[in-house]
N, C-alpha and C positions, 0 to 999 in steps of 0.2 A: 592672345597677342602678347607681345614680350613688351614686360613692364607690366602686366596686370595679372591681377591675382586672379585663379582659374575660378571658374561660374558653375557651381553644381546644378547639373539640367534634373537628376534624379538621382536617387538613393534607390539603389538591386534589390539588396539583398543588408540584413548588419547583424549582429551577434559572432560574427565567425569567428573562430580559433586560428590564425595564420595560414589562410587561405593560400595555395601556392598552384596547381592546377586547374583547367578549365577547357573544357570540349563541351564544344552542343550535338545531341541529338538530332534523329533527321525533323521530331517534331520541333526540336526549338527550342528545351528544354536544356538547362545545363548540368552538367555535372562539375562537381566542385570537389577537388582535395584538399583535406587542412595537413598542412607539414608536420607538428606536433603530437594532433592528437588521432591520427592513423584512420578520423571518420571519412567518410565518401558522401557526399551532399549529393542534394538532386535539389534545384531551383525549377521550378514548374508554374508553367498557367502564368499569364498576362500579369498578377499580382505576384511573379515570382516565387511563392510560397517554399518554403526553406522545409526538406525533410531528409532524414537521416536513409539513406543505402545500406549501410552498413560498415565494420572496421576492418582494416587490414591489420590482422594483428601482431602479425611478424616484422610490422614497423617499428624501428629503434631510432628516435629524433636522438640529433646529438650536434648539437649547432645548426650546421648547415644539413646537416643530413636529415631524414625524415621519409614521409607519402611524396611524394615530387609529380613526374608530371603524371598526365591521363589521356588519352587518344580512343577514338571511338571506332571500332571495328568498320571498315568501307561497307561492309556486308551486313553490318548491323540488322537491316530488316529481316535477315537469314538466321544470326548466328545469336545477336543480342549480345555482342563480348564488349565488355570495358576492356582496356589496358592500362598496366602502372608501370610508374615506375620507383621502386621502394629500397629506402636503407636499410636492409636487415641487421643482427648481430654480426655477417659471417661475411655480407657482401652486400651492393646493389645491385637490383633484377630487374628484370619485368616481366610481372605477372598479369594474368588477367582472370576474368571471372565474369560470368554471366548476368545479365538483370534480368531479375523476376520481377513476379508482382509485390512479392515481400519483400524483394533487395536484392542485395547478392549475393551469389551461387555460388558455388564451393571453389575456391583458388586455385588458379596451375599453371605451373612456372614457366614461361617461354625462353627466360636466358638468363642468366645466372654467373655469376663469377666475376663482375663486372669490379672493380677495388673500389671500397669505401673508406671513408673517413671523416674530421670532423669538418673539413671547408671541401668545395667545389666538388661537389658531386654529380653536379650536370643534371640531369634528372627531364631532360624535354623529351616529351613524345611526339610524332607528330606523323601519320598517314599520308604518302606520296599520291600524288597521280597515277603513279604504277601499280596502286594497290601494296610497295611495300610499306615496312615501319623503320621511321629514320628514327635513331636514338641518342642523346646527346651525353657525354661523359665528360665529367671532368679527372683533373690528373693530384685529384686527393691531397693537394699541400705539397707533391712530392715532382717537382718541373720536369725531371729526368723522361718522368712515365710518359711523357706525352711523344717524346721522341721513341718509344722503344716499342717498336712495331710487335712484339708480343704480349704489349698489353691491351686492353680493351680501356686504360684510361687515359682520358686526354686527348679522344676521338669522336667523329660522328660515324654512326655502327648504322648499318642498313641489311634489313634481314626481314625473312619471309613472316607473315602472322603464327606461323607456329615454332620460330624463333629461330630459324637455319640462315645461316651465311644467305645472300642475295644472291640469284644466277647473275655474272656479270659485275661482280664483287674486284676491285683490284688487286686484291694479296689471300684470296682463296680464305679467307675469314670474315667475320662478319664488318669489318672495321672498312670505312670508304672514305673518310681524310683523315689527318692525322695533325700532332703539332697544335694541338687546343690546349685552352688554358682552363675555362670556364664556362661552356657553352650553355647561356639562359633563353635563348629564344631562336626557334624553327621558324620559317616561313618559305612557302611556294609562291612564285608569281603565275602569271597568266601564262605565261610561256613554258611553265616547269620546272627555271631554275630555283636553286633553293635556297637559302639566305640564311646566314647563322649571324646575330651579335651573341658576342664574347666578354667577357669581363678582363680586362687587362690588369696590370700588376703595380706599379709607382707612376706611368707614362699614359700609356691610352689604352682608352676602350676603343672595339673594333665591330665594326660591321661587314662581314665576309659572306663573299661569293661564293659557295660551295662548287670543289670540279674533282669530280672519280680521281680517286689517290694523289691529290693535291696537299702537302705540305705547309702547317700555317703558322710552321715558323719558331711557336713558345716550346724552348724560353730562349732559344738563339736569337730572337728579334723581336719586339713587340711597337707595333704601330708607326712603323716606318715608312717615308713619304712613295706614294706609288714610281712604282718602280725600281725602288732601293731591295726593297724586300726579294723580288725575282731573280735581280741579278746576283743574289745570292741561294740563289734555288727554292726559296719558299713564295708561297701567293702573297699578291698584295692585298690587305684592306680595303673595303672599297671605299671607308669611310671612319674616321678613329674622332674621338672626343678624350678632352681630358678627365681623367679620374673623376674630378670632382663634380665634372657637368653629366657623369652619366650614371656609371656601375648600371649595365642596362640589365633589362628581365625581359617578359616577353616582347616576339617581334608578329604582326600581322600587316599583309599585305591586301589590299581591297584597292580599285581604282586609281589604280599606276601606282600609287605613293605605301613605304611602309613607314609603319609606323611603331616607333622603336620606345617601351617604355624604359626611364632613367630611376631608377631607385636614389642613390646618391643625388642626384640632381634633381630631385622632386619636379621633374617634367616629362614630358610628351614628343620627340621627336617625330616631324615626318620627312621622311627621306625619299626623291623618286628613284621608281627602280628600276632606273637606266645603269648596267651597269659600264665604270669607265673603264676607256677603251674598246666600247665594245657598242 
């Protein structure tokens, strides 16, 4: 409740190195990326028990850059694939790789060429209801990228598990909105739309509706009151905080309401997700 200090019900998991990724298995088990030190966690069993997967070792942490997110193949009980997403020396990708019983399996690259750098790298994974992979990028320190439809930065990318542009894509590339600044948190609702927070710039952070080749605006506009934004040809926010109450990370949706974590704002938003106007 506001005005008191949060109530820890339990402690997971501790020791971690900059924990930054997390998907569950279909047992229930998680997997866990640390940004920094390029390990792949497996959290397992009622007592959570903490063990090493194994490194990606073509991770090159450098600020913000690093392991980022992870997404667990739909087909998992088939195929046993992780997905990442990783700062290399040369670019960010996503790669994936199989789990054994000793770890995992040998790397192979799904998409590649994505621009890095040392802030906003985006790095969300997150598996549609469609079966495809939505990808989150950011536009690397450099605002321009986000507007230049031939980049892949500064966008949310939607493409097949073996890394191809989506059937149904709106600009014949893998890229499906455009106009992001910072994209830290995926989420599906019950209905299938998809929900991206954002990390905004001096003004606000933003919580957006994602819609097939929808324009979000950065750096032409950032967290502008609904309806201001459209009538200038970008989407509105469905919902903006100031800087200081948010700098959001990830977003999960469970029973109407999401719930949008604040890094900067050391709190827990939940937001229902009714979208307005709609």
């Amino acid at each position: 409740r506001a005005g008191r200090p949060p109530k820890v019900v339990d402690t997971v998991a501790t020791g971690l190195e900059v924990p930054w990724g997390l998907a569950f298995l279909p047992d229930g088990d998680a997997v866990v990326t640390e940004r920094m030190s390029g390990r792949v966690l497996l959290l397992s069993g009622p007592r959570h028990r903490v063990s090493e997967l194994g490194t990606i070792d073509i991770t090159e942490p450098n600020v913000e850059a690093g392991l980022l997110g992870v997404a667990v193949s739909p087909d998992f009980d088939r195929d046993r694939l992780l997905y990442f997403y990783v700062s290399t020396a040369e670019d960010n990708r996503v790669v994936r790789a199989p789990l054994r019983r000793a770890g995992l399996g040998e790397l192979e690259e799904v998409l590649t060429g994505i621009p890095n750098g040392f802030l906003h790298d985006g790095g969300r994974l997150l598996f549609g209801p469609d079966g495809l992979l939505y990808v989150s990028t950011g536009e690397i320190g450099e605002p321009a990228l986000a507007q230049d439809g031939d980049s892949l930065a500064g966008k949310i990318l939607r493409i097949t598990p073996d890394g191809d542009p989506a059937p149904g894509n709106p600009f014949d590339s893998p890229v499906w909105s455009w106009g992001h600044r910072n994209v830290q948190g995926l989420a599906f609702d019950d209905d299938g739309r998809l929900w991206a927070s954002e990390f905004g710039d001096s003004s606000f952070d933003e919580l957006n509706l994602i819609e097939k080749g929808a324009n979000y605006g950065w750096p032409e506009v950032e967290g502008m009151p609904q309806g201001s934004q459209t009538d200038l040809g970008f989407a509105d926010p469905q919902a903006t905080w100031d800087v200081a109450e948010a700098s959001p990370s990830g977003l999960a949706f469970t029973d109407g309401y999401l719930y949008l974590a604040a890094l900067r704002g050391e709190r827990l938003w939940r937001i229902p997700g009714t979208p307005q106007g709609g």
